[in-house]
Kinemage of the C-alpha trace (Angstrom):
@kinemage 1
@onewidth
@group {chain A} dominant
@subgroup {mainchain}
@vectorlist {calphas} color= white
{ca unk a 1} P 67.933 -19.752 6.290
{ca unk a 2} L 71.767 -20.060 7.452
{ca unk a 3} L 72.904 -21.101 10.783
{ca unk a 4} L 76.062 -20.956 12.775
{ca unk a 5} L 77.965 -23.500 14.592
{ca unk a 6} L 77.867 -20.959 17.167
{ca unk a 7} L 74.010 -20.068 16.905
{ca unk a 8} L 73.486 -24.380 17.475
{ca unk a 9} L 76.010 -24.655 20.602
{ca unk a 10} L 73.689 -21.366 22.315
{ca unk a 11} L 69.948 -23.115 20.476
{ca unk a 12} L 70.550 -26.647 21.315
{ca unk a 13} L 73.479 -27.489 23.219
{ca unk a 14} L 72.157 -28.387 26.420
{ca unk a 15} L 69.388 -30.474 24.745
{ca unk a 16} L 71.911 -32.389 22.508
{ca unk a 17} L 74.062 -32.393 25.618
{ca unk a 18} L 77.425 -30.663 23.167
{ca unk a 19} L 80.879 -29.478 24.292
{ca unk a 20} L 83.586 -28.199 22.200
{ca unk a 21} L 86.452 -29.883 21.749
{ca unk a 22} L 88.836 -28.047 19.365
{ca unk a 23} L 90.027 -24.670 20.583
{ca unk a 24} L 87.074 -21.973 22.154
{ca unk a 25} L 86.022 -20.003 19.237
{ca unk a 26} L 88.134 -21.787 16.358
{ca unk a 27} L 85.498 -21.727 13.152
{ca unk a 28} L 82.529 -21.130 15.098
{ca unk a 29} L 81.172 -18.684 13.121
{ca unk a 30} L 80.935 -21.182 10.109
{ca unk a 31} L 77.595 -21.230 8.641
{ca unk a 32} L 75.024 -24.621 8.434
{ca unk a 33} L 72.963 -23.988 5.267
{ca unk a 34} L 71.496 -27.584 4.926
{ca unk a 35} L 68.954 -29.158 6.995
{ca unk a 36} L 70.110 -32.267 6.436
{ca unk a 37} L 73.244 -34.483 8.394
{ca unk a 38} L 74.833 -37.589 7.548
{ca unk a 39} L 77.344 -39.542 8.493
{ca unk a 40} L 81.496 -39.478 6.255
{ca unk a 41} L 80.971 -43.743 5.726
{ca unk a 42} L 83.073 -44.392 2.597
{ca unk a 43} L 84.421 -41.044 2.591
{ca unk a 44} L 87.045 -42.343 5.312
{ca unk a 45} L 88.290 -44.722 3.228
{ca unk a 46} L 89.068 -42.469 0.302
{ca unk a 47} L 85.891 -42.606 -1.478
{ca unk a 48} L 84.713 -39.211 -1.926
{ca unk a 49} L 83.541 -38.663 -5.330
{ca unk a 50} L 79.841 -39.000 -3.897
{ca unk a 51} L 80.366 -37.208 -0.462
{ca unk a 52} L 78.238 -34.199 0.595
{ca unk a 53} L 80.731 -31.991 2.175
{ca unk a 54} L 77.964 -28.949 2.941
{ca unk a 55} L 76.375 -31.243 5.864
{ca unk a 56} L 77.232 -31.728 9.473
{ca unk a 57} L 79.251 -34.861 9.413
{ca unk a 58} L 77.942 -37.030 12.341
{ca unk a 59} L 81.138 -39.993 13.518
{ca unk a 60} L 79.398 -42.889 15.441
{ca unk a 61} L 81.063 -45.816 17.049
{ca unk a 62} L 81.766 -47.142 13.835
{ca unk a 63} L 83.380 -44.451 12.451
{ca unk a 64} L 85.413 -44.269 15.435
{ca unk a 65} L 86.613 -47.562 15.822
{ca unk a 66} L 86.956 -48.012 12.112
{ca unk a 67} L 89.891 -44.737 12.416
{ca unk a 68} L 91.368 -46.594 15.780
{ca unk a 69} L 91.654 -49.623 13.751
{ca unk a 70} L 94.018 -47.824 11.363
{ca unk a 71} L 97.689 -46.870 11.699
{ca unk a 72} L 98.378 -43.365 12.208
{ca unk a 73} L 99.647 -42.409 8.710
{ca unk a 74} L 96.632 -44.200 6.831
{ca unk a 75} L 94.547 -42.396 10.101
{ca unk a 76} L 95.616 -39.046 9.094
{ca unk a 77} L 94.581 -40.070 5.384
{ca unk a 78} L 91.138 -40.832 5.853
{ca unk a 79} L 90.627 -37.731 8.629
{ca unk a 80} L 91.890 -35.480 6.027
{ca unk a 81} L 90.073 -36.663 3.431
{ca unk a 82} L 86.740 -35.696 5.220
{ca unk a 83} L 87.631 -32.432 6.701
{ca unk a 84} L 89.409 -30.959 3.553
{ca unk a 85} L 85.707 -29.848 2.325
{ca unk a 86} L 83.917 -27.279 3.406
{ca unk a 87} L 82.583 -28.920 6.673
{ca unk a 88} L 80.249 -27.332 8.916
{ca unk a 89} L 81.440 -29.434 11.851
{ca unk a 90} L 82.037 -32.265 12.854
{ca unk a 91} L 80.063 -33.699 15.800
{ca unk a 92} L 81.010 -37.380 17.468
{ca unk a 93} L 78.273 -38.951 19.392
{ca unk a 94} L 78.535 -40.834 22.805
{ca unk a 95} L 80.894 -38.859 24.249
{ca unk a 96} L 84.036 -41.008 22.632
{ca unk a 97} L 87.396 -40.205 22.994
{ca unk a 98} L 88.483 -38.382 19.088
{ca unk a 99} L 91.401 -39.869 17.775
{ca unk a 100} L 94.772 -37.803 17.592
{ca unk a 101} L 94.938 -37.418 14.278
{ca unk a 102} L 91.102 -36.292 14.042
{ca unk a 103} L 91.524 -33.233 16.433
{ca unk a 104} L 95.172 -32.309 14.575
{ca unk a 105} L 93.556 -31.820 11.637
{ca unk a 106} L 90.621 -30.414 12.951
{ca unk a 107} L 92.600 -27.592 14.605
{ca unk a 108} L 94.874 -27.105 11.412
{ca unk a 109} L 92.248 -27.073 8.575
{ca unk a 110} L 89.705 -24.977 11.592
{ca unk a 111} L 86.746 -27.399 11.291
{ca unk a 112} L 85.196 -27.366 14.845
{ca unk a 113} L 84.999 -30.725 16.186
{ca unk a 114} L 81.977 -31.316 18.779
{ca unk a 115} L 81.169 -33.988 21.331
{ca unk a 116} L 77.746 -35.267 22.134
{ca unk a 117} L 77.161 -37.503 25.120
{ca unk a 118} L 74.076 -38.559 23.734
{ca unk a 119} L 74.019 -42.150 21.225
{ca unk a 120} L 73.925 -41.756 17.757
{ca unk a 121} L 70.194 -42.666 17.274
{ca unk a 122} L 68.989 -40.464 20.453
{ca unk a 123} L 70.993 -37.222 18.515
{ca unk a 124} L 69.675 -37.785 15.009
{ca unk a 125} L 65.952 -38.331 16.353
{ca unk a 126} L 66.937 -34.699 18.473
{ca unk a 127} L 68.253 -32.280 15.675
{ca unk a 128} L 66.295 -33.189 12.638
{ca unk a 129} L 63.271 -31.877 14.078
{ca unk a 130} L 64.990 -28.944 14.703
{ca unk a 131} L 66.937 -28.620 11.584
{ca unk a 132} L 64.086 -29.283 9.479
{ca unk a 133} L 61.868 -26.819 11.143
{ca unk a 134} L 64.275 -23.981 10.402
{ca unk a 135} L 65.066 -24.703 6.810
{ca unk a 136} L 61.849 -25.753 5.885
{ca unk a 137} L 60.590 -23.755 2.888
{ca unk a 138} L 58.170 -20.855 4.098
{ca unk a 139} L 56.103 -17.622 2.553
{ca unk a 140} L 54.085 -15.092 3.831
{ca unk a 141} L 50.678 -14.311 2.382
{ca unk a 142} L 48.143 -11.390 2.818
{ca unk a 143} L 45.114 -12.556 4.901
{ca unk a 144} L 43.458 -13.893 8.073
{ca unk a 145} L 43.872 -18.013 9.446
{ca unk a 146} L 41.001 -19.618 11.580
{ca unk a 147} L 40.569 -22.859 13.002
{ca unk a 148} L 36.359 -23.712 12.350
{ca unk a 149} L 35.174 -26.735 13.179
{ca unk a 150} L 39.001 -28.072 13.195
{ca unk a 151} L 39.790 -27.072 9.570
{ca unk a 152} L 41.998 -24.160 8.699
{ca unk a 153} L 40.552 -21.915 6.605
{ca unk a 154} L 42.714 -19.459 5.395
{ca unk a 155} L 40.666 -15.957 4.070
{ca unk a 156} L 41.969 -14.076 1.507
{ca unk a 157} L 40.960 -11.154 -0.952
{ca unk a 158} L 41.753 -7.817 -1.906
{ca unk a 159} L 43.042 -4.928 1.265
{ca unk a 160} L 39.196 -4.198 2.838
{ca unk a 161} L 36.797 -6.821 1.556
{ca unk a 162} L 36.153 -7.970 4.724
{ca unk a 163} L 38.496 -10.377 5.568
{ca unk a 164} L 39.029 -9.513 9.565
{ca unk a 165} L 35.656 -8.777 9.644
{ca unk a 166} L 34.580 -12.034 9.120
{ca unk a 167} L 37.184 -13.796 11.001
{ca unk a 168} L 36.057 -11.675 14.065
{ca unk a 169} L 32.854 -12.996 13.771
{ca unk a 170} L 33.665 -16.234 13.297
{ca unk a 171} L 35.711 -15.657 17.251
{ca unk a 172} L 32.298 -14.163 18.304
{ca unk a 173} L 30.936 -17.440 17.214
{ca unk a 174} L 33.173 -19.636 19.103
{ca unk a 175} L 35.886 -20.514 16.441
{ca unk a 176} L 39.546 -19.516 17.052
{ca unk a 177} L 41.846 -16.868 15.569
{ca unk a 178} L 45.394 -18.040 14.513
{ca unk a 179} L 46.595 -14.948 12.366
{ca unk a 180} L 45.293 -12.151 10.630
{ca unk a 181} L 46.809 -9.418 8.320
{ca unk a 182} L 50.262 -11.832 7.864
{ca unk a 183} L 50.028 -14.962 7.718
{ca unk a 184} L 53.167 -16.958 8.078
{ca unk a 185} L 53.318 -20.334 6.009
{ca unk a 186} L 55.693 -23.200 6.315
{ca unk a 187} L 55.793 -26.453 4.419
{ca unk a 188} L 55.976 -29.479 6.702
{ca unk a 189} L 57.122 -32.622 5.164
{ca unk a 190} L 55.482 -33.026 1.158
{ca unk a 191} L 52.024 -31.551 1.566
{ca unk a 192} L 51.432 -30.136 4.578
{ca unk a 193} L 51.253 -26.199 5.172
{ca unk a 194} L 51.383 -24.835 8.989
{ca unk a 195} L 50.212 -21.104 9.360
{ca unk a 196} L 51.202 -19.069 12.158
{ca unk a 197} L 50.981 -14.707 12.760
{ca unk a 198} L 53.581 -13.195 13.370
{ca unk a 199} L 55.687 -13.032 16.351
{ca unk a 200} L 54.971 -9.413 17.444
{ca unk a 201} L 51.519 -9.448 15.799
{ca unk a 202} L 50.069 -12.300 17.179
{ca unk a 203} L 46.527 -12.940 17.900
{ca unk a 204} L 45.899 -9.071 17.320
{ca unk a 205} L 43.471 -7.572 14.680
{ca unk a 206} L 42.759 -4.567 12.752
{ca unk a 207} L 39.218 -3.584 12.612
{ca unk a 208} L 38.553 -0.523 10.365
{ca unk a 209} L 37.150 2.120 12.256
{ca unk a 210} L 37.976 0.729 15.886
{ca unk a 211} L 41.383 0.228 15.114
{ca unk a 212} L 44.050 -2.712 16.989
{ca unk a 213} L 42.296 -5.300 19.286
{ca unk a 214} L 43.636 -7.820 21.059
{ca unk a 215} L 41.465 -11.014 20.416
{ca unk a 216} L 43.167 -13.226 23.695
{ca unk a 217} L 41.825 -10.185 25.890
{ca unk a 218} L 39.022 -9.547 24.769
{ca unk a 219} L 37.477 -13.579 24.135
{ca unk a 220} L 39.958 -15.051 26.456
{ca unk a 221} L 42.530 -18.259 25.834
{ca unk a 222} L 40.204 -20.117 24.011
{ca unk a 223} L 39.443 -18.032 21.070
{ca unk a 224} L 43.046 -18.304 19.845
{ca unk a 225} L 45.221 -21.097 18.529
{ca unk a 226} L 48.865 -20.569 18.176
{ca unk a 227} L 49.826 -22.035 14.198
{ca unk a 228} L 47.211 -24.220 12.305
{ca unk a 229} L 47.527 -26.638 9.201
{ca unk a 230} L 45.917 -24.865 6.295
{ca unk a 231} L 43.847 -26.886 4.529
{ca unk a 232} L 40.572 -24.537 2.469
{ca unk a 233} L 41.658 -21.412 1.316
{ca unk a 234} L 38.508 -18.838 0.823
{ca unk a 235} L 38.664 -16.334 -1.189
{ca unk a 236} L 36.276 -13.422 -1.402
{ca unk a 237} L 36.052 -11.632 -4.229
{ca unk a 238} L 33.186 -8.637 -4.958
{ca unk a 239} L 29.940 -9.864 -6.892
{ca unk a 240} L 29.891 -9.334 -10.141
{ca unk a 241} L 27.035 -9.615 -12.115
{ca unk a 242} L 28.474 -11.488 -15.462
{ca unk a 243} L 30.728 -13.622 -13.760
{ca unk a 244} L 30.554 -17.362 -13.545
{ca unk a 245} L 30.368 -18.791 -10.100
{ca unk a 246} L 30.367 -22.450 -8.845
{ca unk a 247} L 27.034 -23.676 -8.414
{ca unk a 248} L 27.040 -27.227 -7.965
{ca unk a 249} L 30.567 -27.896 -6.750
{ca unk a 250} L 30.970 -30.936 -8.526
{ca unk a 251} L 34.466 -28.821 -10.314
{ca unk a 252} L 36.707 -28.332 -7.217
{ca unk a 253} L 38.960 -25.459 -7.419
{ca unk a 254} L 42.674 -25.310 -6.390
{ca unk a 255} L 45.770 -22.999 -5.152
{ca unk a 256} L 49.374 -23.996 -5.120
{ca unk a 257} L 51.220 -22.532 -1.934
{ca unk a 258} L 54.822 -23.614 -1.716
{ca unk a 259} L 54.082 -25.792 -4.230
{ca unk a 260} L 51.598 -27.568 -2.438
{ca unk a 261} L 47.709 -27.945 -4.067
{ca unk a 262} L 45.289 -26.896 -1.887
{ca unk a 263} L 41.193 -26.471 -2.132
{ca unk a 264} L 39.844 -22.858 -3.072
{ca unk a 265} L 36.460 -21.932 -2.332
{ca unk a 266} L 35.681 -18.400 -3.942
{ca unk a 267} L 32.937 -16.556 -2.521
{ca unk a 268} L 31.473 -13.670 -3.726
{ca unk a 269} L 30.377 -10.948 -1.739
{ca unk a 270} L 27.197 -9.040 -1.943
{ca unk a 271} L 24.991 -6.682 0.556
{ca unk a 272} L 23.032 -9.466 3.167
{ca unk a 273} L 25.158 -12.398 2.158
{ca unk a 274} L 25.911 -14.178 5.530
{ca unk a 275} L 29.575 -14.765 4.741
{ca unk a 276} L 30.303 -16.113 9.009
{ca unk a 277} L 27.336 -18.764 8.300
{ca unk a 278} L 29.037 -19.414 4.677
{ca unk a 279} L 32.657 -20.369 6.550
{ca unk a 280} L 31.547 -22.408 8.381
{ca unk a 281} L 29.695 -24.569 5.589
{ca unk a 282} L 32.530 -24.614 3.872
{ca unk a 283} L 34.194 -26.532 6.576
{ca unk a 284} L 31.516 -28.869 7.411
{ca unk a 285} L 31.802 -29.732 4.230
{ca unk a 286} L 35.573 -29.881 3.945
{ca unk a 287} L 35.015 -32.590 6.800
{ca unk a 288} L 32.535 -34.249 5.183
{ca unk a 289} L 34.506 -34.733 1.580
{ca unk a 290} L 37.698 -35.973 4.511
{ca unk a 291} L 34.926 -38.450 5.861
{ca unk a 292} L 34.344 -39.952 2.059
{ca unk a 293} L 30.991 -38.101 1.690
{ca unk a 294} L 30.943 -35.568 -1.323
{ca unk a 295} L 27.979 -33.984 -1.413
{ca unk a 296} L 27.546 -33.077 -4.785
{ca unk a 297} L 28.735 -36.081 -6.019
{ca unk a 298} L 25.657 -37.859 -4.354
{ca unk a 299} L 23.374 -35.508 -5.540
{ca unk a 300} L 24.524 -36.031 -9.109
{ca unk a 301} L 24.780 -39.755 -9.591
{ca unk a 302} L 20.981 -39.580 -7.720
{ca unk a 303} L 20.142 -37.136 -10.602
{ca unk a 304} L 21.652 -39.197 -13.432
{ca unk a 305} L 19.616 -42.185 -11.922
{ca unk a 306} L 16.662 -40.887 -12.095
{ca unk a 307} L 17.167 -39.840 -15.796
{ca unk a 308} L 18.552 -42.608 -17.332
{ca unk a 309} L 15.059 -43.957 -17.886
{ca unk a 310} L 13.864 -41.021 -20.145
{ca unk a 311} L 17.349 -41.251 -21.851
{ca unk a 312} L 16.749 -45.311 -22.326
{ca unk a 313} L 13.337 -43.566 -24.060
{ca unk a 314} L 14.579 -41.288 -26.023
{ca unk a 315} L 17.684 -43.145 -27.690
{ca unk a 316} L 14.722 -46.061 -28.737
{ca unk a 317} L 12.791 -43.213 -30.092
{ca unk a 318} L 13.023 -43.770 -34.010
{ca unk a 319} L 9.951 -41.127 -35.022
């Protein structure tokens, strides 16, 4: 994703209360590729072998009154230092009058120079939600996104299997849509993956043989949810007679999606297989194994219990 100065002054300048302070229109147009901002620190005093000069450089009070404290030659130094990389911008926080030699060389080298009223702490806690949200890493995947019972399951398989199908049903049922044909994915932090449909597509379904529907209409507010975190993905796959399926689910099963692991549950498909009733096991039990209780797991240390007698029997056996 890229970003202009300009594009943050129209997004967020009223919330992070900005004003321009070098000349209307100087540099505007340079792009912010990094979601993350820091502040110049050592780079002012000539230190720069470690700077990241991609970033939107945010000056403080200390950065201010550490250039006031200087004399203008060694002033013009340390400014030029900073701004002779590839800077974004430069934004100064509090609303605090910019040195001399900070908005000369601003102007010269065309690095826009912004003012925020707001205190340093208040304007970092504002933007990085915002940066972070639009350069956080994202895909788009082939499928339908519910919310059942709270977990997002996200259905996928090959074009017709049934995937809308069985969403709709699950709506019918009381569970919400959040996307279906396009999903759109985002990675949130280290693990966590936040589906969403898309903009013009949103909440609206393609049922083969009836065509578009628009889910909100038809089942009202409730049976939608806007994004979801994705936490089951279920695929369905056609039942084939040879294959190996999971029958005890002691082996869990897992998908990487923007490098994230996430469960799989593969279900196959045959005629009079409830798949609506299936979903909604699946996350029951999803909640279950969140709650500490696996299932399975029980079920087979009960089992091993109850045989380790006969095996005590057997290994004494010498006949």
């Amino acid at each position: 994703m890229s970003l202009t100065v300009r594009s943050l002054l129209e997004l967020r300048g009223e919330s992070l209360r900005l004003r321009l302070a070098t000349q209307d229109g100087l540099a505007l147009d340079r792009a912010i590729e990094e979601a993350e901002i820091s502040s110049p620190g050592l780079a002012l005093t000539g230190f720069t072998e470690r700077f990241a000069g991609g970033r939107i450089q945010v000056l403080g009070e200390t950065e201010i009154s550490y250039l006031y404290s200087l004399g203008p030659e060694e002033q013009r130094r340390a400014v030029e230092a900073v701004l002779s990389f590839a800077l974004p911008c430069v934004i100064v926080t509090k609303g605090l009058a910019l040195p001399p030699s900070l908005l000369d060389a601003a102007q010269r080298l065309g690095v826009p120079v912004l003012i925020s009223e707001l205190k340093t702490a208040e304007f970092y806690r504002r933007i990085n939600p915002f940066l972070n949200e639009l350069f956080a890493p994202h895909t788009h995947v082939h499928g339908s996104l519910a919310d059942v019972y709270g977990v997002g399951l996200l259905f996928i398989g090959r074009s017709g299997i049934g995937k809308s199908e069985c969403v709709l049903d699950l709506v019918e049922r009381g569970h919400r849509l959040v996307a279906d044909d396009v999903v759109h994915i985002t990675r949130k932090g280290h693990d966590v993956l936040i589906g969403r449909g898309h903009e013009l597509a949103r909440h609206h379904m393609e049922i083969r043989g009836i065509g578009i529907i628009d889910v909100r209409a038809l089942f009202g507010i409730r049976a939608i949810r806007q994004q979801k975190r994705i936490e089951v993905v279920v695929q369905l796959v056609e039942w084939q007679q040879h294959d190996a399926y999971e029958r005890t689910g002691l082996d869990s099963d897992h998908t990487s999606i923007l490098d994230v692991p996430i469960r799989r549950v593969s279900v196959p498909l045959n005629p009079g297989k409830n798949i609506t009733v299936i979903s909604e096991v699946v996350a029951m039990n999803h909640l279950l194994r969140y709650s500490g209780v696996d299932s399975a797991a029980e079920f087979d240390a009960r089992l091993r219990d109850a045989m380790a007698p006969v095996r005590e029997y057997l290994e004494e056996d010498y006949e």
